[in-house]
N, C-alpha and C positions, 0 to 999 in steps of 0.2 A: 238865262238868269242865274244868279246865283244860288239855287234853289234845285237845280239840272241834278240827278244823280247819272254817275258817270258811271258804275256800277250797282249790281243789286247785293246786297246782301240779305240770308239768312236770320231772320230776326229772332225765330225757335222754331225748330225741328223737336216735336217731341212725337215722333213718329213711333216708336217701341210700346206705347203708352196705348194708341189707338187702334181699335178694330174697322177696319174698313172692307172686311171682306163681304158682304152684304150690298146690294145697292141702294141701301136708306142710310148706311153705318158709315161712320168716318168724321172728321172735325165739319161739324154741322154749322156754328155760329161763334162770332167773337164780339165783344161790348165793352169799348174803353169806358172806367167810369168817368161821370161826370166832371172828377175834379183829377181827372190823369192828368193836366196840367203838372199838379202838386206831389198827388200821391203816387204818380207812376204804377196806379193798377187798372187790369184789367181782366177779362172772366173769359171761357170759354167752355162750350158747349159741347160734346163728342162722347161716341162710342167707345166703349172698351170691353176688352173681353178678361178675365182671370186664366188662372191657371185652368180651372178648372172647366174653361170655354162658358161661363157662364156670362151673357152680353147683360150689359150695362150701362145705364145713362150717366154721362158725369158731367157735373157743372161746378167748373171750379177757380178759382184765383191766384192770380198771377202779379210779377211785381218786375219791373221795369228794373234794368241793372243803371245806377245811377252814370257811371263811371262810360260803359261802352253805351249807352240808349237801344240795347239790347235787350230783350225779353230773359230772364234770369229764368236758365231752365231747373233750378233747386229750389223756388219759389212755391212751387204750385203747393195747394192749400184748398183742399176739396171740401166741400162748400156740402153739397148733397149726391149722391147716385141712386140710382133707382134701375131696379132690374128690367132687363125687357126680354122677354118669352120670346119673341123671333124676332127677324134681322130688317122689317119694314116698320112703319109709321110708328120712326123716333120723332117728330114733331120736327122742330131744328130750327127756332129762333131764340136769340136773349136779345132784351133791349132794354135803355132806362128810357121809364116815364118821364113828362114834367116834373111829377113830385119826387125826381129821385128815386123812386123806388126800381129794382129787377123784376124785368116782364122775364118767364121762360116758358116756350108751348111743349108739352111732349105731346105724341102719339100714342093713340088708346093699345097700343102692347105689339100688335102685326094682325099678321094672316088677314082674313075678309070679314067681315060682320062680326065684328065684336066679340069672338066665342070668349072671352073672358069677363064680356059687359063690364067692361072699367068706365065705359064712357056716362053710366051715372051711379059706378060705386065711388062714396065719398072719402072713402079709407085708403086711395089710393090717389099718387100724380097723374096717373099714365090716363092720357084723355083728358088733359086741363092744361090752361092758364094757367100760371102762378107767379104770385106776387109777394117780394120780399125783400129787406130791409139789408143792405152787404153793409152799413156802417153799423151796425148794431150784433148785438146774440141777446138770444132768449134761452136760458135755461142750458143744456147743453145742444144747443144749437147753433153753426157756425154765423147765424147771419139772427137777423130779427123778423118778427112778424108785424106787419101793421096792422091794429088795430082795426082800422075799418075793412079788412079784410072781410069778406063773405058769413067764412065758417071760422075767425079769431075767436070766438068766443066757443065754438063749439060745436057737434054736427055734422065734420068734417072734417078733413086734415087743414091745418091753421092756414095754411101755405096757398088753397087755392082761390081764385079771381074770377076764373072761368069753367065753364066742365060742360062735357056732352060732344067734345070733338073726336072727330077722327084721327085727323093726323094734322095738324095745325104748323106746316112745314115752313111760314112765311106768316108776319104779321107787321103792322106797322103802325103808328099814332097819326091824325089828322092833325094835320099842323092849324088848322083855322079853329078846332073844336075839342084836339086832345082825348077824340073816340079813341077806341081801338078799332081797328079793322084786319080780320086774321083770313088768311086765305088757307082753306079747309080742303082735303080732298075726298071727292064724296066718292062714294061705294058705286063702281060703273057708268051713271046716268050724271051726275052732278058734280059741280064744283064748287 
């Protein structure tokens, strides 16, 4: 068909950017939005390390080069990051809902059992679902919250949807019912 690519090309390489040296770390997830049709954006999800070795969750946005349909690697436009104390259970999905909204799971920080108990402190991402608004900002915020968020009003960081996970490295919408269903990694015995 007309449709055959006869070569591949490089769509973005922004491999300088990314910590992958860890086996949880490295470009975890990517989510064209709803209306890439138009807006030619889209979000990605991955490790980073600083200068200072300090690892880091980053979810951020991206824009389509109109010209080449190339991913514009001077685009990016980071959105939120969030620290992670060691190099396992980064979570590692973004996806949009029905309602348009950004799902993103992180993992409750690393190591085994929780020694930071993130997974029911509400002051943090790490160990949650989170659900948020990329056409919108709130306040100095790159993105918006919705309202019927959990803890929107208060109680907790605005941003989450879900909380008490481990490492939530996979999740996905029921297309007959628009659940969420997150696939969890549990501590030895469970999945």
């Amino acid at each position: 068909s007309d449709r055959d690519t006869k070569e591949g090309k490089v769509f973005l390489d922004f491999r300088p950017k990314v910590n992958s040296r860890g086996n949880e770390e490295g470009l975890l997830a990517m989510a064209f939005h709803p209306d890439f049709a138009k807006n030619g954006t889209f979000f990605l999800y991955y490790t980073a390390m600083d200068e200072s070795k300090k690892r880091t969750s980053v979810l951020s946005r991206w824009k389509l080069d109109p010209e080449t349909k190339m991913a514009n690697p001077e685009s990016e436009e980071v959105l939120l990051s969030v620290d992670q104390p060691f190099s396992n259970h980064n979570g590692g999905t973004i996806l949009f809902g029905k309602d348009g909204k950004l799902y993103l799971s992180f993992g409750d920080g690393g190591a085994a059992n929780d020694p930071q108990f993130n997974g029911q402190n509400l002051g943090t991402l790490l160990a949650k679902i989170i659900r948020i608004d990329v056409d919108k900002t709130d306040g100095d915020l790159k993105y918006g919250i919705p309202q019927d968020n959990p803890f929107a009003q208060g109680g907790g960081k605005a941003e989450i949807f879900a909380y008490g996970l481990r490492n939530p490295w996979r999740f996905s919408f029921d297309r007959a019912t628009g659940d969420l269903w997150a696939g969890d990694v549990g501590q030895d015995k469970y999945e």
